[in-house]
C-alpha positions in Angstrom: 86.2 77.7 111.3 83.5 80.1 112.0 84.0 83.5 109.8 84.6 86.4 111.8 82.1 89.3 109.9 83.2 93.0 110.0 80.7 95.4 109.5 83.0 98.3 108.0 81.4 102.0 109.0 84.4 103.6 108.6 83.1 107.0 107.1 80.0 106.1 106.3 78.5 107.6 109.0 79.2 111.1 107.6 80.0 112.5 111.5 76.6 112.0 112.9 76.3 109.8 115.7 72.7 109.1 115.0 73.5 107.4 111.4 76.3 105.6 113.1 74.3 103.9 115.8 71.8 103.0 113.1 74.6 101.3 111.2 75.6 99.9 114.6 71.9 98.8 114.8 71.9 97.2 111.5 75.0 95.3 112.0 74.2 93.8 114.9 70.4 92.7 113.6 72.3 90.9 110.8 74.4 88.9 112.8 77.5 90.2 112.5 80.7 90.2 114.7 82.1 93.5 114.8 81.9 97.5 113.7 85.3 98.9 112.6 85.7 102.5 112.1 88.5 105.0 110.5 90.9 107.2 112.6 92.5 110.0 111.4 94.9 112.8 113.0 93.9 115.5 109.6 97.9 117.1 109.9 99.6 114.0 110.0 97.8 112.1 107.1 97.3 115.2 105.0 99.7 118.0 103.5 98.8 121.8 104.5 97.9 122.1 100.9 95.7 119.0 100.6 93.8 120.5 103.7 93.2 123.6 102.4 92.7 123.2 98.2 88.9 123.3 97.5 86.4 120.3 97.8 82.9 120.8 98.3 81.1 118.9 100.9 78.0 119.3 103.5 80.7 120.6 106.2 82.6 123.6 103.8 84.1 124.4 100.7 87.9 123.1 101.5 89.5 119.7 102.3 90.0 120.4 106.0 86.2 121.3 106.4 85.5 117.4 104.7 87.8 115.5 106.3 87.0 117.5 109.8 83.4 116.8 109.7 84.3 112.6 109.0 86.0 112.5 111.8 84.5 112.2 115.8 86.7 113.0 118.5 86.9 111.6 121.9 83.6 112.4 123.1 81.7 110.9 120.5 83.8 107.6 120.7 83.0 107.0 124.3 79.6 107.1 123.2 79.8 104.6 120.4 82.0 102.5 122.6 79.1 103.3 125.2 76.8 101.8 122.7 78.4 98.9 121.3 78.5 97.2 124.6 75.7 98.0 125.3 74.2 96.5 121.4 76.9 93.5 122.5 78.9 93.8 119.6 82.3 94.5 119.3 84.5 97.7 117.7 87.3 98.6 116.3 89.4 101.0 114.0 92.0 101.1 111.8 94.1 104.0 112.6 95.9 106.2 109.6 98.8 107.3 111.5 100.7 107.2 115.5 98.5 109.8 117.2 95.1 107.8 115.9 96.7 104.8 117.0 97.5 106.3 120.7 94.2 107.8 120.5 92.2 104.4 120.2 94.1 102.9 123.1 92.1 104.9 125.6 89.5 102.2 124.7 89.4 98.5 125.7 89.5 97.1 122.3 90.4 93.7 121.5 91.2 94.0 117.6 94.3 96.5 116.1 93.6 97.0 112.4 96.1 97.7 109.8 94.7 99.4 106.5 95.8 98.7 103.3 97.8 102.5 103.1 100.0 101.8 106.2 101.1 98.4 105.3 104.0 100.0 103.9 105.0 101.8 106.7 107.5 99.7 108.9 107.4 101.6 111.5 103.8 102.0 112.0 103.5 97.8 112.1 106.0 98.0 114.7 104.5 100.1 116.6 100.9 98.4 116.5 102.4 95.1 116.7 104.0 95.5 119.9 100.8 95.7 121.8 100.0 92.2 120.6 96.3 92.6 120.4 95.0 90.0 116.9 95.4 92.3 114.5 93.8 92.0 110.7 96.3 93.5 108.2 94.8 94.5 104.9 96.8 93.6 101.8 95.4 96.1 98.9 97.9 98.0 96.9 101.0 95.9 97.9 103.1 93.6 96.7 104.2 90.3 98.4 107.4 91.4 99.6 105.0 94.1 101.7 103.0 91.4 102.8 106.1 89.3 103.8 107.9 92.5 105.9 104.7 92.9 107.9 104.5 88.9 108.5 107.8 89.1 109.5 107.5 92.0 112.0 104.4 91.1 113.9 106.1 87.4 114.0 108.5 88.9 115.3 106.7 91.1 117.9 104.4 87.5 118.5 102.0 89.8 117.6 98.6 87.4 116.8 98.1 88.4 113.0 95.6 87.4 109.9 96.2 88.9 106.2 93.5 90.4 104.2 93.1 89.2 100.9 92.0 92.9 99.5 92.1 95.3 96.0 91.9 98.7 96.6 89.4 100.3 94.4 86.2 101.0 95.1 84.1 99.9 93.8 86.3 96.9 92.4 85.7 95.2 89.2 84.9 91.5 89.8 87.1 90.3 87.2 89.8 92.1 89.5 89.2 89.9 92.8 91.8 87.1 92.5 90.1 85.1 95.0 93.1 83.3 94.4 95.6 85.1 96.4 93.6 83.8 99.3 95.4 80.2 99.1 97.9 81.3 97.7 98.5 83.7 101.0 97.6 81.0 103.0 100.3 78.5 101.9 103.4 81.1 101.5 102.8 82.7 104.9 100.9 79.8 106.9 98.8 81.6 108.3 94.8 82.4 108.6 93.9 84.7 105.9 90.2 87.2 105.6 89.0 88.7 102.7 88.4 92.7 102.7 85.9 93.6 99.8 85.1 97.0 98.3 82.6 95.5 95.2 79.4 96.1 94.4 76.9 93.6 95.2 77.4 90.1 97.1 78.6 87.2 95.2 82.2 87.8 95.3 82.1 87.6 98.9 79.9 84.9 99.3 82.5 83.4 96.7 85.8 84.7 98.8 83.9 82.5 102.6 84.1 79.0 100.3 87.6 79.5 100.3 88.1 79.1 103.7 88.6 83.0 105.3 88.8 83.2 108.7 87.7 87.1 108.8 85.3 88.7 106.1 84.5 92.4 105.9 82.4 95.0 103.9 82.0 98.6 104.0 78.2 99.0 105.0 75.5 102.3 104.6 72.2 103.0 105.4 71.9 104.1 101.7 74.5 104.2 98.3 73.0 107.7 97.7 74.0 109.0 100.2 77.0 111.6 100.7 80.9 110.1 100.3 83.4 108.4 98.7 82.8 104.7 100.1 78.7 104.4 99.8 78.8 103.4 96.3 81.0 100.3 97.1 79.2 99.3 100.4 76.2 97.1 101.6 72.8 98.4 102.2 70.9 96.9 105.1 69.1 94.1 103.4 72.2 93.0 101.3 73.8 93.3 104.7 71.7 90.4 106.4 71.5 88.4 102.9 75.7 88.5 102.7 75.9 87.1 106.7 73.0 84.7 106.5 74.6 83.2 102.6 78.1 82.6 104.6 76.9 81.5 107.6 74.8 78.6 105.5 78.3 78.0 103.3 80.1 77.4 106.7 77.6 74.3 107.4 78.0 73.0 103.7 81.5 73.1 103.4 81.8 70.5 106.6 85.1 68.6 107.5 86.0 67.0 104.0 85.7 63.3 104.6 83.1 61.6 102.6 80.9 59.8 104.9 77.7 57.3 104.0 74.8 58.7 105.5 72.1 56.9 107.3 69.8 59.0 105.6 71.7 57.9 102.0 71.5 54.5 103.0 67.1 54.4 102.7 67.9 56.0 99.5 70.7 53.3 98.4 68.2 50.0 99.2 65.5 51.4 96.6 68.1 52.8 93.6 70.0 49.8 94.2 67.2 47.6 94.5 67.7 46.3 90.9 71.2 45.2 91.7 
């Protein structure tokens, strides 16, 4: 099974188109499958006092003047959609809340995304699930009997559905991964399972592809320095194109399992055996 990469943007982009079609750029060159982005409707997802209590920022000294200048409205998604098909690469987003979720069906998208946050909210999976577009379900800060009432729902809605193996901190500690749960998600709920990172560095998830993940995605930036709360557990550009290059070459060497003589073993075999 081919590994489907996700080259999370999310906020990364820090509301400026140009840096977002530069991480477009960069996820494309590095052969990846897919952009997702974050979609938020600020008065549904935040309290009137979140919004207003202070939080400095490039954008303004309150919450709402941060979390305003993350998000792009309608305008600027038509011209990242605009972009992506014209880069050839896919997009998607994860929406936070029903408005954001209406919002990102104006767009021909093929992928619904359900993040970690809103895997609790019934409701919500209903809703996404009835559209029945393949939807990757994110599994941080849950328990399994979340993971089973969203299994349950979009089997229910035949909704087409992978889980998310994924721990919610950022950046996560390795010896917090439990690649583990991958299999172990795999067997209770028999289905394909990804694996949604937020550590720093690469191995873990060149680890997480030899367990078999259908799906694989990282937050990416142009630069950890740079302004927000994600950079400092997402992949620069170069990191980027290692991470997709290592899975892609564990793909070939995990082949189909059954142990075969090679022709090319065989030369090798007459001379070590030649004593025999």
């Amino acid at each position: 099974m081919k590994i489907f990469i996700i080259a999370e943007i999310g906020i990364n982009h820090n509301g400026d188109l140009k840096i977002c079609k530069k991480l477009i750029d960069v996820a494309k060159d590095s052969g990846c499958d897919a952009v997702k982005f974050q979609k938020r409707t600020l008065d549904k997802v935040y309290s009137k006092e979140q919004l207003s209590s202070y939080r400095e920022s490039p954008w303004g000294d309150t919450t709402y003047d941060q979390k305003k200048g993350l998000e792009f409205n309608l305008k600027e998604y038509r011209k990242i959609d605009k972009y992506c098909k014209k880069k050839k690469i896919k997009w998607f987003a994860s929406a936070w809340d029903f408005e954001s979720q209406k919002f990102l069906n104006k767009f021909n998208l093929k992928f619904n995304k359900i993040a970690s946050a809103m895997i609790v909210d019934k409701k919500f999976l209903d809703f996404v699930a009835k559209e029945k577009k393949h939807t990757f379900i994110s599994t941080g800060m849950s328990t399994m009997r979340n993971i089973a009432d969203a299994v349950k729902i979009f089997k229910k809605r035949k909704c087409p559905f992978e889980l998310m193996h994924c721990v919610s901190t950022y950046p996560m500690n390795d010896d917090t991964a439990n690649l583990n749960t991958i299999n172990v998600l795999k067997n209770k709920f028999k289905c394909n399972v990804g694996y949604s990172g937020h550590e720093s560095g690469l191995v873990i998830s060149i680890a997480a592809s030899a367990f078999g993940i259908s799906s694989l995605e990282r937050h990416i930036t142009l630069d950890r320095t740079m302004y927000g709360s994600d950079q400092s557990a997402s992949i620069e550009p170069n990191g980027l194109r290692s991470l997709v290059s290592s899975v892609r070459k564990i793909e070939k060497a995990l082949g189909d399992g059954k142990k075969v003589f090679l022709p090319e073993e065989k030369i090798i075999a007459k001379k070590l055996r030649a004593h025999l």
